[in-house]
N, C-alpha and C positions, 0 to 999 in steps of 0.2 A: 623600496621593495623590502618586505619582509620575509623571513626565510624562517620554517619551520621542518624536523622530520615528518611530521605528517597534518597533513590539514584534512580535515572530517566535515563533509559541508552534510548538515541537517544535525536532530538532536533525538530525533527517535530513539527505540530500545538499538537498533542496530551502530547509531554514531556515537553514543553514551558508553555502551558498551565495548564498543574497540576504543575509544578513547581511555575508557579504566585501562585498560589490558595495556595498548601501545603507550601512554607517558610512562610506564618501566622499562620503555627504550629510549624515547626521546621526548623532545617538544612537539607538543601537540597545539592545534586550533581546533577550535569547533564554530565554523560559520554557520548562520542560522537566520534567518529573513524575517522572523518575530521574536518575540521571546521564547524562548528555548522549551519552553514547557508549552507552547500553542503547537503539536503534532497530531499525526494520526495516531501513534502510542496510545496517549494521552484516554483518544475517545473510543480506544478497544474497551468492550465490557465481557465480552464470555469469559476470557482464558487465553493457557496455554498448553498444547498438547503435550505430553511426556509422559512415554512408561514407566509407571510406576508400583504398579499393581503386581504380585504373584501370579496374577488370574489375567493378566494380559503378557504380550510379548512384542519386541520387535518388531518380529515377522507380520503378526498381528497390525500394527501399525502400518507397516509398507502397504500392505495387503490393499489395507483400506484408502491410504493413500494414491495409489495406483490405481483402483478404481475410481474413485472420485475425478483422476486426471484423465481416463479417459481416453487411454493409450498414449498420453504424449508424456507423461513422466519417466526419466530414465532410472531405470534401479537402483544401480549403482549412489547415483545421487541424492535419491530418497533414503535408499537404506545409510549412509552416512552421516546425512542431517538427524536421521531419529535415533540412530545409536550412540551419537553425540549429545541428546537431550540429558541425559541425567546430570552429568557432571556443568551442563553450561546452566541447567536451574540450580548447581546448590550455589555458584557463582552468585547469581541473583539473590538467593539467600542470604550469603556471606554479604551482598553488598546491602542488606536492610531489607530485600522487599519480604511482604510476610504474606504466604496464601490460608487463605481457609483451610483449617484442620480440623479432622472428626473428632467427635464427644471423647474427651478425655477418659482413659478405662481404668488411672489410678495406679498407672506404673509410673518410675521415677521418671522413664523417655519420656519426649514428647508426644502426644497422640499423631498417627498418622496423617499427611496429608489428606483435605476432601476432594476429592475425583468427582468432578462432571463428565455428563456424555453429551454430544452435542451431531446434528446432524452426519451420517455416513459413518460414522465411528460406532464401532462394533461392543466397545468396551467402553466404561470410564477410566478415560487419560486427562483429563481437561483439568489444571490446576486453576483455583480462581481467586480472586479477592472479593467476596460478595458478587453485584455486577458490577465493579468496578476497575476491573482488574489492570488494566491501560494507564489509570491513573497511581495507582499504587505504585506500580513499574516504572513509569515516567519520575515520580518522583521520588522516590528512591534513588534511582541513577542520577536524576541530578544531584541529588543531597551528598552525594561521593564526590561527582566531579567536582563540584564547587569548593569542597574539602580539599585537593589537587592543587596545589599549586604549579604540578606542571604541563595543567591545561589551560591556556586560556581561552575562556568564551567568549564568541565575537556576537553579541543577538542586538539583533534590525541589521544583520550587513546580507546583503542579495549576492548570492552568486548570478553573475553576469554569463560567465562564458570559462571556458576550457582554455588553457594557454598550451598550445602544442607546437613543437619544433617546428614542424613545416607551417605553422604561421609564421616561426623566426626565421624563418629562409633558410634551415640545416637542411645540408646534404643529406646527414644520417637516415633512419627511418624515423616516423615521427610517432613520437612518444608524449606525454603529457608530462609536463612542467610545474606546472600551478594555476591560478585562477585568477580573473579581475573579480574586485567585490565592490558595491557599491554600500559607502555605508550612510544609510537610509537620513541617517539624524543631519549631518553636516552635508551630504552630497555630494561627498568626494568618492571617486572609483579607486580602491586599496590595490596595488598589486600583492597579491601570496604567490611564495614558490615553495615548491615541495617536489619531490621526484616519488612522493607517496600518497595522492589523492583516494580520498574514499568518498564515492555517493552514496550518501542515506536520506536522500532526500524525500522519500515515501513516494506516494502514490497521483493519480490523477483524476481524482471524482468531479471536481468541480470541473469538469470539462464537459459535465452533463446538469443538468439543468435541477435534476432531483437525483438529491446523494446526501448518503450518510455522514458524510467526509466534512470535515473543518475547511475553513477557506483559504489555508495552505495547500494543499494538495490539487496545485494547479500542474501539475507535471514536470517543475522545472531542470530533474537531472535527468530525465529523457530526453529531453529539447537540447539540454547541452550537451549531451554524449553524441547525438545523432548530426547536431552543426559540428561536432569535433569529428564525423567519419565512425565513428561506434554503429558495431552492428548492433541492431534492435530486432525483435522476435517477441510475439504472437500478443502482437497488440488487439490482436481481434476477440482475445481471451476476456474482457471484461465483466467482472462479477457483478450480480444486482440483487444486494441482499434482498429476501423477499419481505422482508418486516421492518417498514421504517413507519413510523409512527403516523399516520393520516390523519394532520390536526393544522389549522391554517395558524395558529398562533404559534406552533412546534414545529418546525419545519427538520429538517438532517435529524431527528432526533431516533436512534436506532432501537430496535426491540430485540436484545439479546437471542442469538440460537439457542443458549442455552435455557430458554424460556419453554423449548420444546423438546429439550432433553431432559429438561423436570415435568415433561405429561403437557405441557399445554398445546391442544390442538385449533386447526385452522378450521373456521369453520364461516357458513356464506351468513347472508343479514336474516336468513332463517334460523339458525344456530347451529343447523347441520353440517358435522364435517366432510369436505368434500375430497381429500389427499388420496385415500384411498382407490379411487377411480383413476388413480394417474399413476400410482406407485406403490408396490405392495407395502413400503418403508410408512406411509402414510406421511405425516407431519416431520418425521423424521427423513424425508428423502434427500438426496443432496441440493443443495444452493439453486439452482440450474435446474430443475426438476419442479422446486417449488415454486421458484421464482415465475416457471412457464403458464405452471399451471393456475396461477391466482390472476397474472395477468390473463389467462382464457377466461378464467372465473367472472374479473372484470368485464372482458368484452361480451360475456354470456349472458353477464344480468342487465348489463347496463349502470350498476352500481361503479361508485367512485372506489370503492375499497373490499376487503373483505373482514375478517375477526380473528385475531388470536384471542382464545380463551383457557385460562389457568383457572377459572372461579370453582372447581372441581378439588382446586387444592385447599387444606387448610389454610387460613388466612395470618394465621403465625408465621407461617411456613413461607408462603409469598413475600411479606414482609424483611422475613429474615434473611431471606436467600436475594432477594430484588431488591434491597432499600430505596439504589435511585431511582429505578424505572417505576415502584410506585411511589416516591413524594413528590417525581417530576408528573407523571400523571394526573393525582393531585389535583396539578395549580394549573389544570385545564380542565377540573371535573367530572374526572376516569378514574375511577375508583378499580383498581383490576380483582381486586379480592372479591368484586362481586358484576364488575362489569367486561365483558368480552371488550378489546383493544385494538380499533381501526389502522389498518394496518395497509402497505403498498408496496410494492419493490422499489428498487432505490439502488444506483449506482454505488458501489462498494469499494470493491479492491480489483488491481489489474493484476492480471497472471503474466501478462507478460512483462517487457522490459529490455533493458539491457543487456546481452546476450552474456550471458557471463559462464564459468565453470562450477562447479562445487565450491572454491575458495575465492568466486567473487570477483576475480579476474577478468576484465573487460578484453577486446580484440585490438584494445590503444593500453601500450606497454606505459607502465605508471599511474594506471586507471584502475579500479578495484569501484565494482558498483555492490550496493546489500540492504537486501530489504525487498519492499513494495517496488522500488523502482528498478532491480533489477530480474530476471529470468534465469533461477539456476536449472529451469524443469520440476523443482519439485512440485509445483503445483498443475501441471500440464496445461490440458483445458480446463480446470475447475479444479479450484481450491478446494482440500476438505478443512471444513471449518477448527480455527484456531492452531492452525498451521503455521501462521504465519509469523507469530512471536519468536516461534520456534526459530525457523526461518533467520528470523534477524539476530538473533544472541548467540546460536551456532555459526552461522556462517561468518559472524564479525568475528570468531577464535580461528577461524581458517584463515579467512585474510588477513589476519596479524602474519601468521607463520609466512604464510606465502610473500607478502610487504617483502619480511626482512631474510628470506632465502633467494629474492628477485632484487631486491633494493638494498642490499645492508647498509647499513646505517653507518654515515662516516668513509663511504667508499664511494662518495657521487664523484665522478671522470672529470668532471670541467665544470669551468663556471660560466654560469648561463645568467648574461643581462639582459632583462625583459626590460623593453618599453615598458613607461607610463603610459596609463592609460591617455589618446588624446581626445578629446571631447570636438574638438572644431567646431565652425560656426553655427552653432544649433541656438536652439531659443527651446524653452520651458513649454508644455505641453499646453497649449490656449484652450484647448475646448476638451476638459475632460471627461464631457457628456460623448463625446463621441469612440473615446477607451468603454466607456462602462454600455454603450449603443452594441458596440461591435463583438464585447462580452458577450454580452446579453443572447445576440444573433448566432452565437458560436455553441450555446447550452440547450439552444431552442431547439438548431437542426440536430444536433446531434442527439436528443430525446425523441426529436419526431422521425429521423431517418435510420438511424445507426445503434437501436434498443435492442431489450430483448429479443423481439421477432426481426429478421430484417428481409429486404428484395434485391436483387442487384440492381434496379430500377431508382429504389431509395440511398441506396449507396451512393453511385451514379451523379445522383444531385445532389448529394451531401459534398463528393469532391470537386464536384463543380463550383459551390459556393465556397467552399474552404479554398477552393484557390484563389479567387477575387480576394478573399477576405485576406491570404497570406500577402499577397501584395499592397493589399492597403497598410497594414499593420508593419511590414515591410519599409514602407516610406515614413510611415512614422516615427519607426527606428531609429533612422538616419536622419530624418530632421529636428527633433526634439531629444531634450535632454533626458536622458533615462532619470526615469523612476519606479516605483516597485511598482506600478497600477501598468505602465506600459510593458516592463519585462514579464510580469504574469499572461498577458495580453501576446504577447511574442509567443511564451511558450505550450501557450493554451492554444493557439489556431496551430501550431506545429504536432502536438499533441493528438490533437481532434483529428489532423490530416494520416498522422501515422497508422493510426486506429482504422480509419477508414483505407485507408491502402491496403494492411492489412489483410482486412475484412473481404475486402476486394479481391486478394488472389483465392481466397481458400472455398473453393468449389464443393464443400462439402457439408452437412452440418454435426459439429461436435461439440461436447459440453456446453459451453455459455455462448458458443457462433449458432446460431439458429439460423437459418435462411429459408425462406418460401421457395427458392428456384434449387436447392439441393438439400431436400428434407431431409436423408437420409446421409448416416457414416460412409466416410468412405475409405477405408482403410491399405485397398490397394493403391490407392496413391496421393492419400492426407495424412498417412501415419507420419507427420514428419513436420516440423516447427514451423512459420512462417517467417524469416528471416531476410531483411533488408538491410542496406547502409548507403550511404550517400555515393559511393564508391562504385 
């Protein structure tokens, strides 16, 4: 057993960033299931939101934020994360990452930050690094920790599972301990103990079949919060960017919001744009708005796709401002400087999550969820785009304070011996056609049943097969020896299921829940979170 003040499972902007902040209290881990820079971070391109302008405000932000959510964002919570924004981006600065700044005007200061606008946003807040902005940030933060010598990084080790009191047979109430880790290279399952876990473990795209998402973001700190008794909340929230690239050789490959916060509009295989029939906002409407409306688009024409088209803009300009999205372009023959940009919706980011407060705090005492994978509200039903960086570099400076005003450091009550993990008589997984089958079966229905539009007919049969499939997956578990293709598999059919439950109670349709049998809001009696726990 190893014993650390805080173990940080993921490497996102959210687990990087409280791990700077928490080694100037103690020892830190950072577990991480690939190499530490394979995140959703990583594959952000717009930005990150923060007032920064004389010409915008606060208020301004909330504003917009709340609308976008849809009535389920609490104010309180929103207006905290975003008055927090300033001081946790010059953080980010101090730690190396550098955003785009306007044309130098020849004072000694540095020229100002350059401001994007990007869908539902009233103003330019959006800080960026070209389109690259996720990579900048991701690496950046590592380039500190790794400087650190009082973090150590654990990358290829799987978080397993949640270690909680009432697995150890305490009396007490049950609070979380630490984690088993399986570490991928030798095969041995780690025990960590800590009385200070944090989940950053991101998001859950690939639990659908087309998504922008990296092949990480299989869901797995929802699956372990939700087997450890953690409340979970409004998994039915599901984002589906509307612009992922429609090219069979470029699959996840994303088409910045901020593509159309620089002017480029959507438009059908005629070249006529059509947003405006849906949304006075036009190309500009929110996530959820546009996303509905291309898929109508789609099912109208009968086309596979629709068009973003920038070719309006000077082609320096595209260039300068886009470098990756036009040289990956490119090396498929999409010229955007002069060619409109086949385009689909695409599973994105989940609004819901882990039910947590403003500082991150899970409803399992020594738990602290941040990020994509956990639920403070601020994003309610539907994210406003580039919200969510925010999201994770603010709320990881809240969960620090709260850690060590809940946990101090050097005052844990008792010592707690955890069991080794025991493996028992299992055997190595024989047929891993049948992991990668049952995958497969699990991205399929839930594209075909549980999308953008949905029925409670298609839901219905979605947790019908998700049950079968929990139980297969289920015997798998226990008869074969873990490996990261099985435990992604565990947490992806648990995942799929929660989503779909969900989905299932809320009789209503709001931001990104659409349903055919309750078309319409319903706010005398869905103003309010969808909230489950095993309990």
């Amino acid at each position: 057993m190893k014993t650390y003040d805080f173990i940080v499972i993921g490497s996102g902007i959210s687990g990087l960033s409280f791990a700077l902040r928490a080694a100037e209290h103690g020892s830190v881990a950072i577990v991480t299931k690939r190499a530490a820079a394979k995140t959703n971070t990583a594959w952000a391109q717009g930005g990150i939101s923060c007032v920064q302008d004389d010409g915008d405000s606060f208020d301004a932000h909330v504003e917009d934020t709340l609308k976008a959510g849809c009535g389920l964002c609490p104010e309180p919570v929103v207006r905290d994360i975003v008055t927090e924004g300033p001081p946790a981006i010059q953080e980010l600065i101090d730690w190396g990452v550098e955003f785009d700044r306007a044309k130098a005007g020849g004072s000694d200061s540095p020229p100002p930050l350059a401001l994007g606008k990007e869908g539902g946003h009233t103003a330019r807040r959006v800080l960026h690094h070209k389109d690259t902005t996720g990579r900048e940030i991701e690496t950046k933060l590592l380039e500190a920790v790794r400087a650190d010598d009082r973090i150590e990084m654990m990358e290829h080790h799987f978080a397993i599972d949640l270690i909680t009191t009432d697995k150890l047979a305490f009396t007490s109430p049950s609070r979380c301990v630490g984690i088993y880790a399986l570490d991928e290279e030798s095969g041995q399952v780690l025990t960590l103990r800590s009385d200070r876990v944090i989940l950053c473990t991101g998001g859950s795209g690939r639990v659908y079949l087309y998504t922008t998402n990296p092949s990480v973001a299989t869901g797995d700190g929802v699956a372990m919060a939700w087997r450890a008794g953690c409340e979970i909340a409004n998994m039915e929230f599901m984002q589906f960017h509307p612009t992922c690239l429609y090219h069979h050789e470029l699959k996840s490959f994303l088409i910045t919001e901020a593509m159309r916060g620089e002017g480029a509009e959507l438009v059908d295989r005629d070249g006529v744009a059509f947003m405006k029939k849906y949304d006075e906002r036009g190309s500009l409407a929110p996530r959820d708005i546009v996303a509905r409306a291309i898929d109508q688009e789609i099912k109208k024409t009968g086309g596979p796709c629709v068009f973003l088209d920038i070719t309006a803009k000077p082609a320096d300009f595209i260039k300068d401002r886009f470098p990756h999205i036009y040289e990956t372009c490119l090396t498929v023959g999409i010229d955007i400087t002069k060619d409109p940009i086949p385009v689909v919706p695409a599973a994105h980011y989940q609004c819901g999550g882990v039910k947590t407060d403003v500082n991150g705090a899970t409803s399992l005492p020594g738990l602290w969820a941040v990020g994509e994978v956990a639920c403070t509200g601020l994003h309610g039903a539907n994210r406003l785009a580039s919200n969510s960086l925010l999201e994770g570099v603010v709320v990881s400076r809240f969960s620090l304070t709260d850690c060590l005003e809940k946990r101090p450091i050097g005052n844990e009550a008792e010592r707690i011996d955890i069991p080794d993990w025991i493996t028992g008589d299992v055997t190595d997984v024989d047929e891993l056609v049948v992991v990668y089958h049952n995958w497969d079966e699990i991205r399929r229905l839930m594209g075909d049943y549980v999308s953008i539009v949905r029925t409670s007919k298609r839901l219905q049969r979605a947790a019908t097969r998700l049950r079968n499939l929990q139980r297969e997956v289920q015997e798998f578990y226990w008869n074969f020896r873990v490996s990261s293709e099985l435990l992604e598999l565990r947490n992806l059919v648990e995942v799929a299921s929660l989503i779909v439950d969900c989905a299932a109670r809320r009789h209503e349709s709001r931001g990104l829940h659409f349903t055919l049998d309750y078309p319409e809001r319903d706010d005398l009696h869905w103003q309010q979170d969808t909230v489950i726990s095993r309990k």
